[in-house]
N, CA and C atoms as a LAMMPS dump frame, in Angstrom:
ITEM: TIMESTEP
0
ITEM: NUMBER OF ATOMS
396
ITEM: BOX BOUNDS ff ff ff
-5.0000000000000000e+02 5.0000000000000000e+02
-5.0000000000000000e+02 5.0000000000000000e+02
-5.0000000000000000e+02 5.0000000000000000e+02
ITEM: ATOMS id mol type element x y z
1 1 1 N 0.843 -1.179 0
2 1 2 C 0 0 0
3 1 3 C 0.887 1.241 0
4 2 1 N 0.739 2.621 -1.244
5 2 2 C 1.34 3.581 -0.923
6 2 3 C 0.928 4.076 0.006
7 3 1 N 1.914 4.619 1.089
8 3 2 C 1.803 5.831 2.015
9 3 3 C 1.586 7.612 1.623
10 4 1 N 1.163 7.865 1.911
11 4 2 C 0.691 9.262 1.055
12 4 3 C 1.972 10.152 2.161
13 5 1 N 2.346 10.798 1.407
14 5 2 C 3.341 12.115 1.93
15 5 3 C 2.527 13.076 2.85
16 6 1 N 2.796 13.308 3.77
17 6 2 C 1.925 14.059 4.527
18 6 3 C 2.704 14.876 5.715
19 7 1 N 4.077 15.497 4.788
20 7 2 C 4.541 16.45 5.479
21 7 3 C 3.804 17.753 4.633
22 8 1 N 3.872 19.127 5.962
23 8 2 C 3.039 19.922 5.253
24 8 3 C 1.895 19.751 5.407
25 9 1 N 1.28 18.855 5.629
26 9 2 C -0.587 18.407 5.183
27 9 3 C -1.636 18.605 6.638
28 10 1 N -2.774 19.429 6.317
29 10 2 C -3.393 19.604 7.848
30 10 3 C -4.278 18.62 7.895
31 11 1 N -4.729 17.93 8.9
32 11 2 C -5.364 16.894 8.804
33 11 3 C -6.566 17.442 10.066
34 12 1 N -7.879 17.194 9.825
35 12 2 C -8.987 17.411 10.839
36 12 3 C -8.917 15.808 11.434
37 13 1 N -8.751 15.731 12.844
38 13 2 C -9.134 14.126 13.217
39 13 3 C -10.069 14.288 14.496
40 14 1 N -11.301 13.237 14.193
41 14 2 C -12.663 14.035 14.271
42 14 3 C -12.552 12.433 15.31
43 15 1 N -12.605 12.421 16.624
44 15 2 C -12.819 10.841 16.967
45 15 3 C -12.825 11.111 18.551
46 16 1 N -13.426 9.652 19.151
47 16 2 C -13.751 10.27 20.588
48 16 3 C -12.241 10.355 21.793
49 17 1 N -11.13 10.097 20.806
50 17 2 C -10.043 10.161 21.802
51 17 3 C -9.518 9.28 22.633
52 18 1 N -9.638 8.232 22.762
53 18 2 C -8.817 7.096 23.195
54 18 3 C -7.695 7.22 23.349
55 19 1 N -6.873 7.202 24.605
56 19 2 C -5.805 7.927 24.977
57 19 3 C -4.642 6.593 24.468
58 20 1 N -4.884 5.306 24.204
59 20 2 C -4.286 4.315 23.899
60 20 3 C -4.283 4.335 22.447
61 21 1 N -5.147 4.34 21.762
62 21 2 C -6.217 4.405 20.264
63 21 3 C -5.372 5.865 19.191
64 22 1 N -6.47 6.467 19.475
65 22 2 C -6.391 7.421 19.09
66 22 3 C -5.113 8.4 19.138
67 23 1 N -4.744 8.519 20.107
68 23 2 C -3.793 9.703 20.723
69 23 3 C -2.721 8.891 20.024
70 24 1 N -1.921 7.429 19.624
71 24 2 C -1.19 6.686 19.432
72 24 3 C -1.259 7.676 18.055
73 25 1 N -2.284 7.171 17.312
74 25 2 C -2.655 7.301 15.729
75 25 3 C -2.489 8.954 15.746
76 26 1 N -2.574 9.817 16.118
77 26 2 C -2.413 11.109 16.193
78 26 3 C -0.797 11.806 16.61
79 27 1 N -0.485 10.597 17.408
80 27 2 C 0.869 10.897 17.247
81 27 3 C 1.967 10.728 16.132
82 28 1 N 1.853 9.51 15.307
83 28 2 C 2.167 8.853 14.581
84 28 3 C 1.998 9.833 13.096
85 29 1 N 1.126 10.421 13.29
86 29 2 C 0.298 11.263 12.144
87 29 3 C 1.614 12.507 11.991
88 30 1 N 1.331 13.214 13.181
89 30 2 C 2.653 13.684 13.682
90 30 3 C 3.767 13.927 13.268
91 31 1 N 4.389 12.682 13.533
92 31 2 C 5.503 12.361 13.284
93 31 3 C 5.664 12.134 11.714
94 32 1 N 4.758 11.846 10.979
95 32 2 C 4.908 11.745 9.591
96 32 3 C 5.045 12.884 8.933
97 33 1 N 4.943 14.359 10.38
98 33 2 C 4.846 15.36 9.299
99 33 3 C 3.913 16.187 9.39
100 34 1 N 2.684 15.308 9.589
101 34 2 C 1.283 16.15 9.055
102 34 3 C 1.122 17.206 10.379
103 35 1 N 0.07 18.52 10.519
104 35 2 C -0.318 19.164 11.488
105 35 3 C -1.437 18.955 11.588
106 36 1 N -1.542 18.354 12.882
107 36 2 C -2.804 17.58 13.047
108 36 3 C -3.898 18.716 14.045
109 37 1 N -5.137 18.625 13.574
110 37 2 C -5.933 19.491 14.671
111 37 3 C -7.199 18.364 15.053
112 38 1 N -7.246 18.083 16.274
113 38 2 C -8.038 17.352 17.204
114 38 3 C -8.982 17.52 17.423
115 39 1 N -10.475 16.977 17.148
116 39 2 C -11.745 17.536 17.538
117 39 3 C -12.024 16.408 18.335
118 40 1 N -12.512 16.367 19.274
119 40 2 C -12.942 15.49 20.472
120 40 3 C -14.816 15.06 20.038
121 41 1 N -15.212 14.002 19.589
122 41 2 C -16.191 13.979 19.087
123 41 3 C -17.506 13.637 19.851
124 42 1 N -16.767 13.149 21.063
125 42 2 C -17.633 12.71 22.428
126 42 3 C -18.136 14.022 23.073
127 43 1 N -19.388 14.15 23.208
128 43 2 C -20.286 15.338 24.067
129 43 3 C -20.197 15.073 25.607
130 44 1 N -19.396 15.26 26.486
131 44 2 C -19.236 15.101 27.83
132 44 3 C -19.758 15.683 28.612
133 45 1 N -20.269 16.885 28.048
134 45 2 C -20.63 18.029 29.21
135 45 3 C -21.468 17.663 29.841
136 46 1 N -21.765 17.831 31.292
137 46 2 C -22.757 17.935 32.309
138 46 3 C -24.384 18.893 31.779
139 47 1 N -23.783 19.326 31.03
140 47 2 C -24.906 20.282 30.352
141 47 3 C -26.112 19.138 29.275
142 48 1 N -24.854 18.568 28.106
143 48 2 C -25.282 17.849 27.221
144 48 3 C -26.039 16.974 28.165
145 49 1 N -25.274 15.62 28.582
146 49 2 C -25.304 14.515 29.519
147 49 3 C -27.517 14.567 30.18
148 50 1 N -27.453 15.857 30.723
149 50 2 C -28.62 16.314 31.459
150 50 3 C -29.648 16.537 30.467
151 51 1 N -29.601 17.213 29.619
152 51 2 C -30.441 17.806 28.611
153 51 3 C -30.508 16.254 27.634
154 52 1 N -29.982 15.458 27.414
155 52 2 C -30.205 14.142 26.924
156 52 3 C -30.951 12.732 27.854
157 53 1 N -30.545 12.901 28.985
158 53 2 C -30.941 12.285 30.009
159 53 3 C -32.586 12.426 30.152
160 54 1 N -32.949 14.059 30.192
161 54 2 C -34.353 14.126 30.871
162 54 3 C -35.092 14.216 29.618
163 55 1 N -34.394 14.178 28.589
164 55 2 C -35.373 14.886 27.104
165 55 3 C -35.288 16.068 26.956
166 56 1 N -34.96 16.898 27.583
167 56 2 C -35.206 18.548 27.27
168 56 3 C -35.159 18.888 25.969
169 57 1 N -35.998 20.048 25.895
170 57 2 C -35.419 20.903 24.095
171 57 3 C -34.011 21.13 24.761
172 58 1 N -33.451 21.382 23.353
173 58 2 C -32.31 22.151 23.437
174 58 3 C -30.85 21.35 22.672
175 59 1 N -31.519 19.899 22.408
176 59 2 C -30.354 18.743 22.552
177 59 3 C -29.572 18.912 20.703
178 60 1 N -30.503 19.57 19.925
179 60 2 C -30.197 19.508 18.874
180 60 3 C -29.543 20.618 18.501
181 61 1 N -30.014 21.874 19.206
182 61 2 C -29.213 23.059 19.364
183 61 3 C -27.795 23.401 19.58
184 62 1 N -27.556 22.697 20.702
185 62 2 C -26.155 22.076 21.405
186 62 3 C -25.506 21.086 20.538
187 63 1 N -25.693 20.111 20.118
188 63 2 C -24.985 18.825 18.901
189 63 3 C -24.707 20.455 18.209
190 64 1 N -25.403 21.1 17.379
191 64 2 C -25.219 21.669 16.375
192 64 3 C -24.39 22.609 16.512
193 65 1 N -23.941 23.567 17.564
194 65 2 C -23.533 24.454 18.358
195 65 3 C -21.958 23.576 18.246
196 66 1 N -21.823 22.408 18.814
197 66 2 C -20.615 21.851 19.214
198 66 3 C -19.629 21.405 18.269
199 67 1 N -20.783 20.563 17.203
200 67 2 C -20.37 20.716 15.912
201 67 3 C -19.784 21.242 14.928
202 68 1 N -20.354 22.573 14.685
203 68 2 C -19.855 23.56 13.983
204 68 3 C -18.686 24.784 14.865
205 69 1 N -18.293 24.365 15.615
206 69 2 C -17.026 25.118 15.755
207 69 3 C -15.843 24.3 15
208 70 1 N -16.013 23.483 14.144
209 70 2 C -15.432 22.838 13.589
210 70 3 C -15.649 23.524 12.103
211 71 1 N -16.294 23.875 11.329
212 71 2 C -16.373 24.443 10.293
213 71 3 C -15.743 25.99 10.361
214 72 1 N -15.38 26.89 11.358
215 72 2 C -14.618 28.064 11.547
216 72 3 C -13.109 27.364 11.488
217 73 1 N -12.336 26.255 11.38
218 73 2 C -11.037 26.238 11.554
219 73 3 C -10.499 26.289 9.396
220 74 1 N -8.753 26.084 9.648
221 74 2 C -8.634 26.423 8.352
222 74 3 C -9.235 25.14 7.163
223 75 1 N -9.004 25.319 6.392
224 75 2 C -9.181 24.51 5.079
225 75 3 C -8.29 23.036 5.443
226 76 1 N -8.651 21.891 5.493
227 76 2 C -7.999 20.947 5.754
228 76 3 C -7.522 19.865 4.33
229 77 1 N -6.581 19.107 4.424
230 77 2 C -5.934 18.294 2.917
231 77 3 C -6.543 17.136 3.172
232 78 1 N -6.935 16.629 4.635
233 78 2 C -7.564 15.217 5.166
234 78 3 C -8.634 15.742 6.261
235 79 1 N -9.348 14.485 6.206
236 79 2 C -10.462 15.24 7.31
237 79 3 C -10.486 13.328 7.454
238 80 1 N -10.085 13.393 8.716
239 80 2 C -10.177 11.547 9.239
240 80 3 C -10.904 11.631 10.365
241 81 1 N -11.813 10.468 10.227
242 81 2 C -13.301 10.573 11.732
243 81 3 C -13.356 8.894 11.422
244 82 1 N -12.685 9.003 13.187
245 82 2 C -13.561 7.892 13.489
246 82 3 C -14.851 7.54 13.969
247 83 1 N -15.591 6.321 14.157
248 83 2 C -16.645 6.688 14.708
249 83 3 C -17.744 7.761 14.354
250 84 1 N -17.845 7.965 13.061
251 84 2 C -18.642 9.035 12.612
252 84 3 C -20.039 9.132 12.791
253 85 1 N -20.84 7.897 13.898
254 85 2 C -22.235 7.653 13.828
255 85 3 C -23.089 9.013 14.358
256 86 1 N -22.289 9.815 15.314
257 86 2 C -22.743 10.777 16.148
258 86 3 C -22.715 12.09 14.896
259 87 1 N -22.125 12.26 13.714
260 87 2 C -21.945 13.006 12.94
261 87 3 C -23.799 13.041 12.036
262 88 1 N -24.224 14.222 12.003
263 88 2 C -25.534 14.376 11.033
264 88 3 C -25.251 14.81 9.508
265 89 1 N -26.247 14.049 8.595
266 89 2 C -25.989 14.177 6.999
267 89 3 C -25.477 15.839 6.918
268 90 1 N -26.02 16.687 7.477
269 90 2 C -26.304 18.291 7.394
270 90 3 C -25.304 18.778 7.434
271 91 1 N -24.103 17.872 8.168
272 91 2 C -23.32 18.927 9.369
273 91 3 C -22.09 18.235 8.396
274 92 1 N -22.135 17.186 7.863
275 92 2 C -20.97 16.041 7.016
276 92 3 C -21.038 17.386 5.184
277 93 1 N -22.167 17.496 4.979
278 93 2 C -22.327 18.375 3.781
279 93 3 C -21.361 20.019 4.174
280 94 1 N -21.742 20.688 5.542
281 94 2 C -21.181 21.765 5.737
282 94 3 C -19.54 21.591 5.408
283 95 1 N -19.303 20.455 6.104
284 95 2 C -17.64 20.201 6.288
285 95 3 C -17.144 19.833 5.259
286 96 1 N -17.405 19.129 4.482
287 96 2 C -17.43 18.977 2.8
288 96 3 C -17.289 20.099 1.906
289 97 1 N -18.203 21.022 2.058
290 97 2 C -18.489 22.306 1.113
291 97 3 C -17.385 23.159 2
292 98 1 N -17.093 23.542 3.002
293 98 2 C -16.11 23.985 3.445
294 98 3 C -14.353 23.405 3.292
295 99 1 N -14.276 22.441 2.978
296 99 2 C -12.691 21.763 2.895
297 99 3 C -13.117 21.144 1.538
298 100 1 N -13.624 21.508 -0.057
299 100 2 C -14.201 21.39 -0.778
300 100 3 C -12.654 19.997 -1.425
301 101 1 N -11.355 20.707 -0.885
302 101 2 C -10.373 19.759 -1.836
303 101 3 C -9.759 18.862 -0.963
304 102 1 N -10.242 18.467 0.317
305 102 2 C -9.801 17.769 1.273
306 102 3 C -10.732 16.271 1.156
307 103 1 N -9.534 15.161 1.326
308 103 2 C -9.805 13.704 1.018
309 103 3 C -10.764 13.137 2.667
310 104 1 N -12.272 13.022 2.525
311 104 2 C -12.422 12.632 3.748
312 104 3 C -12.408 10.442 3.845
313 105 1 N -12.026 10.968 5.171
314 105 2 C -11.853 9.274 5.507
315 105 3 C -12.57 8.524 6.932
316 106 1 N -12.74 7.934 6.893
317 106 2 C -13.822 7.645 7.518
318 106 3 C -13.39 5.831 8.045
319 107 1 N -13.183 5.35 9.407
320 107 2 C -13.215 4.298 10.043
321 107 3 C -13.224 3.938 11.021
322 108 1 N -14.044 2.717 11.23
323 108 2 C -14.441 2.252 12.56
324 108 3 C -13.775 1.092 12.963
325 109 1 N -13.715 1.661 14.496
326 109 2 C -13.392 0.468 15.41
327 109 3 C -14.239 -1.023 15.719
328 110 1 N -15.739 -0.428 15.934
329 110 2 C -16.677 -0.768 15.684
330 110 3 C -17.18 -1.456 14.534
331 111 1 N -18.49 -2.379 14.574
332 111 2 C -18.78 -2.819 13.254
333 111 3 C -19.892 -1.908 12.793
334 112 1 N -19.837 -1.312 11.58
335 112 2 C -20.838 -1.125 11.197
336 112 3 C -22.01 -0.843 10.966
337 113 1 N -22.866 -2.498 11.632
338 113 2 C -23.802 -2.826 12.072
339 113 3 C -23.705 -3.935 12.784
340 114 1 N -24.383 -4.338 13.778
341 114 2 C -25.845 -3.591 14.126
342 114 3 C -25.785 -3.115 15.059
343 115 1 N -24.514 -2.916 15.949
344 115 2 C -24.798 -1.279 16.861
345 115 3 C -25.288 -0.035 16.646
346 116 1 N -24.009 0.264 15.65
347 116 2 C -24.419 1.286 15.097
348 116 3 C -24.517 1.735 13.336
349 117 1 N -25.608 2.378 13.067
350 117 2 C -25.251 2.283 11.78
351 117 3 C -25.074 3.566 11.112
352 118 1 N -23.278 3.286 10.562
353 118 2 C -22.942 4.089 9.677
354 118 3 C -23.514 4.502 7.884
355 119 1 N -24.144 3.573 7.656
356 119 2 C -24.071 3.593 6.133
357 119 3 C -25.113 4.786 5.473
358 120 1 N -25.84 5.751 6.211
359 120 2 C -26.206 7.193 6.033
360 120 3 C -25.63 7.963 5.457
361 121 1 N -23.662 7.841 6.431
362 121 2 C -22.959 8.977 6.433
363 121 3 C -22.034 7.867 4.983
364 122 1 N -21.487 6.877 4.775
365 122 2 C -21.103 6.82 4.049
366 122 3 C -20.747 7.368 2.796
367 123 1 N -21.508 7.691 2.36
368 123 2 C -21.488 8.537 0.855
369 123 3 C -21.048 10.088 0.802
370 124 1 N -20.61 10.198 2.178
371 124 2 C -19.837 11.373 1.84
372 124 3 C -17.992 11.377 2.228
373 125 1 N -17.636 10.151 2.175
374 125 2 C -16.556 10.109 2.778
375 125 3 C -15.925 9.398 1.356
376 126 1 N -14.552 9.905 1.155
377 126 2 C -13.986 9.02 -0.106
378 126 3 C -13.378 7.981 0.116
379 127 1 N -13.053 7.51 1.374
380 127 2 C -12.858 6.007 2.079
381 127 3 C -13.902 5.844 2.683
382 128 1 N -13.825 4.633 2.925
383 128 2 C -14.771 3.975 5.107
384 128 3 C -13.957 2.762 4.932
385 129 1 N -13.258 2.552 5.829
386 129 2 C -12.64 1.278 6.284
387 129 3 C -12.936 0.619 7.536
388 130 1 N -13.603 -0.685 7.845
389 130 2 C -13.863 -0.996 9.148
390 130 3 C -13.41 -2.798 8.737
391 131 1 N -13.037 -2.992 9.983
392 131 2 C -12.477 -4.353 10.385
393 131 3 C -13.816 -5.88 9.653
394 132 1 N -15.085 -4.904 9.736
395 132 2 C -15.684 -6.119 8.411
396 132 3 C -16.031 -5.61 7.464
């Protein structure tokens, strides 16, 4: 398999952070060169957590809110997400039309199905690689 050159190259890595996982693969990224910018894709807040818990309005406001501080950063060459199930068609189109020449990639740790199902977001990613 070629390795793609990826000194110089900004990469968006969109995943919930696995300090074993992830942070490994982000280092590695790194070291190849690339400047990597980290979006933490897991909603932790005590705020979220509550407002999902009881039902409240507000839950879609907040996803969307948290989301899109991700569309204000620069123009990216890669946009890599793991775990993309928590990602909405709406919000995958913004980030697309915004990094219009950036290769998105897309893979799970996870299967697929039938936990969770990715194959919504599929069609906007120019990979998806998962273990089946």
């Amino acid at each position: 398999m070629n390795q793609p050159d990826l000194k110089n190259k900004t990469i968006l890595y969109v995943g919930p952070m696995n300090p074993n996982y992830d942070q490994y693969l982000v280092d590695k990224l790194n070291g190849l060169g690339a400047s990597i910018e980290v979006f933490q894709i897991n909603i932790t807040s005590i705020y979220y957590k509550t407002i999902k818990k009881f039902g409240l309005p507000g839950i879609d406001s907040y996803k969307n809110n948290f989301y899109n501080k991700m569309l204000v950063k620069k123009n990216f060459d890669y946009v890599l997400v793991r775990n993309g199930h928590q990602l909405s068609v709406e919000f995958l189109k913004k980030l697309r039309s915004s990094n219009p020449k950036a290769r998105f990639i897309n893979f799970h740790w996870d299967s697929i199905s039938p936990l969770y199902n990715y194959l919504h977001i599929i069609p906007y990613f120019d990979k998806v690689f998962s273990f089946d």
